[in-house]
N, CA, C and O atoms as CSV, one atom per row, in Angstrom:
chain,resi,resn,atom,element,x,y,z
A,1,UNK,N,N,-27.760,12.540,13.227
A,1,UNK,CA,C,-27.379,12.217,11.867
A,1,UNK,C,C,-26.025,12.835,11.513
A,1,UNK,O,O,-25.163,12.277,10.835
A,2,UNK,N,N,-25.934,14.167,12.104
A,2,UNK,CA,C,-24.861,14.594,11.669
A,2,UNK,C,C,-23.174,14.322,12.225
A,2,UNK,O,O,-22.018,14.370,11.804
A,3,UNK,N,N,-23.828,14.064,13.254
A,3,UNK,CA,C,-22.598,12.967,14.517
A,3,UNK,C,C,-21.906,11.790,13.618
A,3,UNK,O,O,-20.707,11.699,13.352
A,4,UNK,N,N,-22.975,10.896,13.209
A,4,UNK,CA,C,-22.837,9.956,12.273
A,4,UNK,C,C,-22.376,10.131,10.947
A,4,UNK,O,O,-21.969,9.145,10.332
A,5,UNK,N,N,-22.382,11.025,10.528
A,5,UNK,CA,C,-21.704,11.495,9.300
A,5,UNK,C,C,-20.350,11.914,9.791
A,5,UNK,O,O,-19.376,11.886,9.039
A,6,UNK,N,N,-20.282,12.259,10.897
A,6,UNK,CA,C,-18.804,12.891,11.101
A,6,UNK,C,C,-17.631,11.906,11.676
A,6,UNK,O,O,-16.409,11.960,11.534
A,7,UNK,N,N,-18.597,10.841,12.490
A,7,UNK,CA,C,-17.764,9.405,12.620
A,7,UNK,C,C,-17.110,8.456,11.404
A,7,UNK,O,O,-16.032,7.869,11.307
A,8,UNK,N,N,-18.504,8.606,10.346
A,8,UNK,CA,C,-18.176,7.900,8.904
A,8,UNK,C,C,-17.011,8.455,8.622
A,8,UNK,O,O,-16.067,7.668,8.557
A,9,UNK,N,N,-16.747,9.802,8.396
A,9,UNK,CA,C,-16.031,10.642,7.442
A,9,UNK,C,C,-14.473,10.245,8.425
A,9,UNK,O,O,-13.424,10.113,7.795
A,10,UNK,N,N,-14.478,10.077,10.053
A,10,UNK,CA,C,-13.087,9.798,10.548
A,10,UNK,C,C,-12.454,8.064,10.101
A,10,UNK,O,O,-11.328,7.705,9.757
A,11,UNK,N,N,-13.758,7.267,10.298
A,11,UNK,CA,C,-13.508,5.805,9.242
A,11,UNK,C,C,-12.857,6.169,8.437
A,11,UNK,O,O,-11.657,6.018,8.664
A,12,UNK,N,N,-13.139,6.659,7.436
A,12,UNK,CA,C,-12.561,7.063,6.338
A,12,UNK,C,C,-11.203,7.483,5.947
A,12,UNK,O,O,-10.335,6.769,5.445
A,13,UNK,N,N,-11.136,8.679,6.231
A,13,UNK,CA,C,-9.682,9.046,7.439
A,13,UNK,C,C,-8.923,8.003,7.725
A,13,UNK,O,O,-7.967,7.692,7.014
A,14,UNK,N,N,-9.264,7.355,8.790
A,14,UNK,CA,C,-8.403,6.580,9.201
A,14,UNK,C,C,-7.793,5.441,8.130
A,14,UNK,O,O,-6.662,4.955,8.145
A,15,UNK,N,N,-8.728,5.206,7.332
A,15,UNK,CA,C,-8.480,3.650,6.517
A,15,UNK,C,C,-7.748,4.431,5.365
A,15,UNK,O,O,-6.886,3.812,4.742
A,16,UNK,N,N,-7.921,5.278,5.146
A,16,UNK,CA,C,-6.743,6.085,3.934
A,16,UNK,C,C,-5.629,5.807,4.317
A,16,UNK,O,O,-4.791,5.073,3.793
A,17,UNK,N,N,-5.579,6.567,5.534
A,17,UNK,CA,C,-4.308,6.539,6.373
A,17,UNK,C,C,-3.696,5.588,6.151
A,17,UNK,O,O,-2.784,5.615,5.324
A,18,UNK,N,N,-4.040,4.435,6.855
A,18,UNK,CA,C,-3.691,3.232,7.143
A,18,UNK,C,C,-3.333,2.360,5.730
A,18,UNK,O,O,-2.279,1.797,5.434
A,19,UNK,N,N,-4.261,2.431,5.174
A,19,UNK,CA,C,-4.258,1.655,3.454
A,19,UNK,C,C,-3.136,2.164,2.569
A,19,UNK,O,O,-2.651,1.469,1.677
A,20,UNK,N,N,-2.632,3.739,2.918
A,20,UNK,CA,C,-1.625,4.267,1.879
A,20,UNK,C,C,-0.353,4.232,3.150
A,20,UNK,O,O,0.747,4.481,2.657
A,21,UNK,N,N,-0.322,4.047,4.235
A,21,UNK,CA,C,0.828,3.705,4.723
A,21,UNK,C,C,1.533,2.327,4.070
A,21,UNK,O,O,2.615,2.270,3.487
A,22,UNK,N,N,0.429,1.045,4.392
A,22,UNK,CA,C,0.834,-0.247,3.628
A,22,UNK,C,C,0.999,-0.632,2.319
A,22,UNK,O,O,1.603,-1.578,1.812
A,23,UNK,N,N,0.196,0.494,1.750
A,23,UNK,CA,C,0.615,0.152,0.355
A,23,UNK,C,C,2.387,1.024,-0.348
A,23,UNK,O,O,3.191,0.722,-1.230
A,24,UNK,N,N,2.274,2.087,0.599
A,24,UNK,CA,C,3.597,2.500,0.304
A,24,UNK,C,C,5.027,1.669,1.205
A,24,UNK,O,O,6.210,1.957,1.020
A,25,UNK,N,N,4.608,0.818,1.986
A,25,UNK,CA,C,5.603,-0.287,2.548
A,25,UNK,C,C,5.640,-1.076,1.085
A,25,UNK,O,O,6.640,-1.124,0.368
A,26,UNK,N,N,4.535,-1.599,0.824
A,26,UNK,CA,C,4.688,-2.752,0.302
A,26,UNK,C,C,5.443,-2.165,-1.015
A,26,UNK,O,O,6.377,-2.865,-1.407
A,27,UNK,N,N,5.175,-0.990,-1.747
A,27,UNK,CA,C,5.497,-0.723,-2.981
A,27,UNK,C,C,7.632,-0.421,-2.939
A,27,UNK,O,O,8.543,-0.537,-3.758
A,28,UNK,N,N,7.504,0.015,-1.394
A,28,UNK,CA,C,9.336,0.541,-1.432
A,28,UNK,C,C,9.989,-1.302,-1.308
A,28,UNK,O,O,11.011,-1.730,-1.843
A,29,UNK,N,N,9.306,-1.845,-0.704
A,29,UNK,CA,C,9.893,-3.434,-0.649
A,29,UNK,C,C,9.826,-4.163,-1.520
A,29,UNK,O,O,10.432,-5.235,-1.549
A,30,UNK,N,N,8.858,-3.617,-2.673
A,30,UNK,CA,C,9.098,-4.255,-3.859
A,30,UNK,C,C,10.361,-3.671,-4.397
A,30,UNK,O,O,11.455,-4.186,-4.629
A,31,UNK,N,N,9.954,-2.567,-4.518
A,31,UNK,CA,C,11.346,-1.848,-5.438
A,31,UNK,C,C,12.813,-2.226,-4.986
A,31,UNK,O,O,13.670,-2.488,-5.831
A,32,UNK,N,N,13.057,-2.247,-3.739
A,32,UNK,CA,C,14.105,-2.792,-2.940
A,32,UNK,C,C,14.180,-4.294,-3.711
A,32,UNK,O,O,14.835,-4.114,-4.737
A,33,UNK,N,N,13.919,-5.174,-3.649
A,33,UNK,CA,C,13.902,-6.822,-4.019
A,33,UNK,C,C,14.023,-6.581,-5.628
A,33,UNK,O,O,14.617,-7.401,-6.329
A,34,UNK,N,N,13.575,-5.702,-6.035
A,34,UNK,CA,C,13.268,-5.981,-7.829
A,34,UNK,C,C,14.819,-5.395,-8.194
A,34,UNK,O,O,15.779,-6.018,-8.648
A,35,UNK,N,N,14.711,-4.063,-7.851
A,35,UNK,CA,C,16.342,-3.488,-8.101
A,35,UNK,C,C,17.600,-3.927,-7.392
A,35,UNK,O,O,18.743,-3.596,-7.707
A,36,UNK,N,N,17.270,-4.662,-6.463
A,36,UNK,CA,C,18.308,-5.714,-5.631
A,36,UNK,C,C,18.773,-6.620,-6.016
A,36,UNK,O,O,19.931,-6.831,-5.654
A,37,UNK,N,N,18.160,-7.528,-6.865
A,37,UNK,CA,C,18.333,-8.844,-7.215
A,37,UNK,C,C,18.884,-7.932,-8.885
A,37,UNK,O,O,20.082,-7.886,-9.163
A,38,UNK,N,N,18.098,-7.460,-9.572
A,38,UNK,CA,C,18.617,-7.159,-11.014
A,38,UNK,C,C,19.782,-6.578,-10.908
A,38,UNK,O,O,20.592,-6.829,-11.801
A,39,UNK,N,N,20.324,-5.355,-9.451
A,39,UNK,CA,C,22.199,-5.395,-9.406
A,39,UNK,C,C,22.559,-6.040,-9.164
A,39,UNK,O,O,23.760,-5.850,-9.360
A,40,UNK,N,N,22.387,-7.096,-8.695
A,40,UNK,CA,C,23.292,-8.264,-8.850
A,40,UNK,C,C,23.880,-9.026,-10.249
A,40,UNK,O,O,25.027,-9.360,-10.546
A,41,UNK,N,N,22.704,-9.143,-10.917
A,41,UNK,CA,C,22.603,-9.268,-12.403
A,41,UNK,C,C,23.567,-7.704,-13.415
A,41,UNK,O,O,24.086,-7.645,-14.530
A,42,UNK,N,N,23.429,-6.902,-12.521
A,42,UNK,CA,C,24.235,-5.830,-13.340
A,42,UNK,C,C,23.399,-5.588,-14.628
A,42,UNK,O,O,23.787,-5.424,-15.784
A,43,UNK,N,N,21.952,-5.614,-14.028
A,43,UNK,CA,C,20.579,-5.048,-15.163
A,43,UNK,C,C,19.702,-4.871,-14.649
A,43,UNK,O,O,18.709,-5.598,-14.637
A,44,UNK,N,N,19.887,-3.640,-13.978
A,44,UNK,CA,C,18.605,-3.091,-13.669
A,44,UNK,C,C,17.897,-2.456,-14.584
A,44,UNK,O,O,18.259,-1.415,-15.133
A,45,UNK,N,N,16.370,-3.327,-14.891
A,45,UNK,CA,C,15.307,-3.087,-16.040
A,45,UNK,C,C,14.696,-1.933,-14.846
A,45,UNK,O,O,14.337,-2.483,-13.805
A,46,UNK,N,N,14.536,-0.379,-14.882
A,46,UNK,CA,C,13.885,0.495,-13.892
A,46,UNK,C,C,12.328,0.582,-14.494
A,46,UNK,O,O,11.374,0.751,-13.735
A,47,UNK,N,N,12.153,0.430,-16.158
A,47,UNK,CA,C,10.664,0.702,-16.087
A,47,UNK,C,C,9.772,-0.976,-15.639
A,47,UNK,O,O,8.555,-1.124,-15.525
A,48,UNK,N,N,10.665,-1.855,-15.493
A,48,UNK,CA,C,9.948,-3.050,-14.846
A,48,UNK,C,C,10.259,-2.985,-13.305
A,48,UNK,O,O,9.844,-3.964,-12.684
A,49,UNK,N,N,10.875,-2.076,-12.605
A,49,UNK,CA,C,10.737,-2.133,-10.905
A,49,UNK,C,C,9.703,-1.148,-10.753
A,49,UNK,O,O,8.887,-1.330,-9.850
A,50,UNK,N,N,9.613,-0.228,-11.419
A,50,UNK,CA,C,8.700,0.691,-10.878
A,50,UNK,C,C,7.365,0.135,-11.719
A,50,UNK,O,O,6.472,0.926,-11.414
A,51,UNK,N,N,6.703,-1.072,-12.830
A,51,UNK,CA,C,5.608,-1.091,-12.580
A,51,UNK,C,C,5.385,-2.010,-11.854
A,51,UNK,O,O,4.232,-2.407,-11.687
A,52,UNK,N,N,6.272,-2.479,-11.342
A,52,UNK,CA,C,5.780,-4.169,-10.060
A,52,UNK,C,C,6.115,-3.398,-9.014
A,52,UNK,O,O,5.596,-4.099,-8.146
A,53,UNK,N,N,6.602,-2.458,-8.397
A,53,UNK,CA,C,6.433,-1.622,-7.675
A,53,UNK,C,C,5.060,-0.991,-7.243
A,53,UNK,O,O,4.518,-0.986,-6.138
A,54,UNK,N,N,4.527,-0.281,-8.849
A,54,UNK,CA,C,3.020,0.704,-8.565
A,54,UNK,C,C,1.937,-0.807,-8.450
A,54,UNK,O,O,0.895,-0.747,-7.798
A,55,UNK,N,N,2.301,-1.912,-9.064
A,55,UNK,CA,C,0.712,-2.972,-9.445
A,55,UNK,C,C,0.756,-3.287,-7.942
A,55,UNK,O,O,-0.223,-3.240,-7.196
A,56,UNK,N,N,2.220,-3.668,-7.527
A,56,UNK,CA,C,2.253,-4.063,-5.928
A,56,UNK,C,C,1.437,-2.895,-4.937
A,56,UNK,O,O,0.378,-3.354,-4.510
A,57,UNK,N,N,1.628,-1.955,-4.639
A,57,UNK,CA,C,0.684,-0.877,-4.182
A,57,UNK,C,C,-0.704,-0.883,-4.647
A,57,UNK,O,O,-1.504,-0.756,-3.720
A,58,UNK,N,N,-1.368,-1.024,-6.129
A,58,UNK,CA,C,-2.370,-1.273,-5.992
A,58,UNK,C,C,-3.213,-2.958,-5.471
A,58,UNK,O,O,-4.237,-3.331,-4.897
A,59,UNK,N,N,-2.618,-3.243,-5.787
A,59,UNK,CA,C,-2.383,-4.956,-5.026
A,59,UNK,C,C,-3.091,-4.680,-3.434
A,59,UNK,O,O,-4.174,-4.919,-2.901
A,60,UNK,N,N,-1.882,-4.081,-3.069
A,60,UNK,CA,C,-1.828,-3.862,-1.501
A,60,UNK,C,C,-3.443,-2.855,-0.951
A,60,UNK,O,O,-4.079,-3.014,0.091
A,61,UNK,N,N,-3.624,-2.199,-1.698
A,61,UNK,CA,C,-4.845,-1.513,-1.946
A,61,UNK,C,C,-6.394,-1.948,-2.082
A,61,UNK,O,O,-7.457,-1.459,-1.700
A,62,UNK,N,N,-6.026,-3.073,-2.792
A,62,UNK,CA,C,-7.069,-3.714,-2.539
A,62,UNK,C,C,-6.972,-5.043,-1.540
A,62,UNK,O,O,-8.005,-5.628,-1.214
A,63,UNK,N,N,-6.186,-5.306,-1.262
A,63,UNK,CA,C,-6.505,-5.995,-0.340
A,63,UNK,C,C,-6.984,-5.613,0.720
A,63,UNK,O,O,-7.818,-6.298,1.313
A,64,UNK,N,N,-6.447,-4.138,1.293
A,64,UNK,CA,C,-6.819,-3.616,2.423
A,64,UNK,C,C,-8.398,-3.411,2.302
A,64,UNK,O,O,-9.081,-3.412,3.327
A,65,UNK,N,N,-8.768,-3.298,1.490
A,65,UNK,CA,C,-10.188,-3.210,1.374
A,65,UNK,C,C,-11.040,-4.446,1.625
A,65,UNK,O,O,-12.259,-4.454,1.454
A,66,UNK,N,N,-10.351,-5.455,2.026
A,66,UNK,CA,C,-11.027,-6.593,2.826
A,66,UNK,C,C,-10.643,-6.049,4.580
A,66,UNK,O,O,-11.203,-6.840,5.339
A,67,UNK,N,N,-10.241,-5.481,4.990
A,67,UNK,CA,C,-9.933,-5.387,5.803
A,67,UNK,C,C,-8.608,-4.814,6.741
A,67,UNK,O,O,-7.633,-5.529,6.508
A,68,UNK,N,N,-8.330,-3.861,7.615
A,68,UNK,CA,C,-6.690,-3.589,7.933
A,68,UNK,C,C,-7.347,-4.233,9.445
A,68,UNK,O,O,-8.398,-4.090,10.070
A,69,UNK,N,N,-5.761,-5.205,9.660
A,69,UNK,CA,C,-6.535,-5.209,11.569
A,69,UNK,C,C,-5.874,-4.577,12.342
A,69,UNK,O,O,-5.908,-4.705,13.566
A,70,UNK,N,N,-4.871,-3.459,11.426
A,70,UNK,CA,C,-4.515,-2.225,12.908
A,70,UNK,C,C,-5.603,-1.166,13.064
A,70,UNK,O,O,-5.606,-0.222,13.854
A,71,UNK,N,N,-6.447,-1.473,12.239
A,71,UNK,CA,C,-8.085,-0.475,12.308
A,71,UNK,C,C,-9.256,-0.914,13.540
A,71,UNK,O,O,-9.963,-0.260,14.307
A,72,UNK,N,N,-8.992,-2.753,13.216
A,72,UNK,CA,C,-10.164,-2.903,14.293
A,72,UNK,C,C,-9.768,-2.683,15.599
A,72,UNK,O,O,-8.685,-2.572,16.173
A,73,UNK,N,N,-11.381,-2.638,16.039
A,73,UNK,CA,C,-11.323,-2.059,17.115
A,73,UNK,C,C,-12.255,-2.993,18.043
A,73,UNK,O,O,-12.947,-3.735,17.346
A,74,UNK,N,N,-12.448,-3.148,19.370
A,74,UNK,CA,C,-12.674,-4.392,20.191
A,74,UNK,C,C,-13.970,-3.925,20.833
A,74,UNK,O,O,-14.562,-4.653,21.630
C-alpha cells in the first residue's frame, strides 16, 4: 500500500512538472504575440497582455488535465 502511495505521489510530481512547464510556454507566447503586435500599434495595453497571458496558462492547465503525452508511458 505504501509503495502505491509513493508511485501516486511521483504521478503527481511528474504532471505538475510537466503541466507548469506548458503552461508557462504557453503563457510567455502569449505575452510575446499580445505585446508584439500592440508595438507595432505603438499601444501596448500591459494590464490586457498579462490577463490573456495568466487566462492562457490557466487554459493551458486545464487542458493538461485531459492529458500530457510527454507523460505517457508505453
Amino acid at each position: 500500500m505504501e509503495k502505491e502511495k509513493l508511485i501516486h505521489k511521483e504521478e503527481i510530481k511528474r504532471w505538475i512538472k510537466a503541466a507548469g512547464i506548458r503552461a508557462v510556454k504557453t503563457m510567455a507566447q502569449t505575452a510575446a504575440a499580445t505585446i508584439g503586435t500592440a508595438a507595432v500599434l505603438r499601444d501596448v495595453d500591459w494590464m490586457m497582455a498579462l490577463s490573456a497571458s495568466l487566462l492562457s496558462g490557466l487554459l493551458s492547465l486545464l487542458t493538461s488535465a485531459a492529458g500530457l503525452p510527454e507523460l505517457k508511458t508505453e
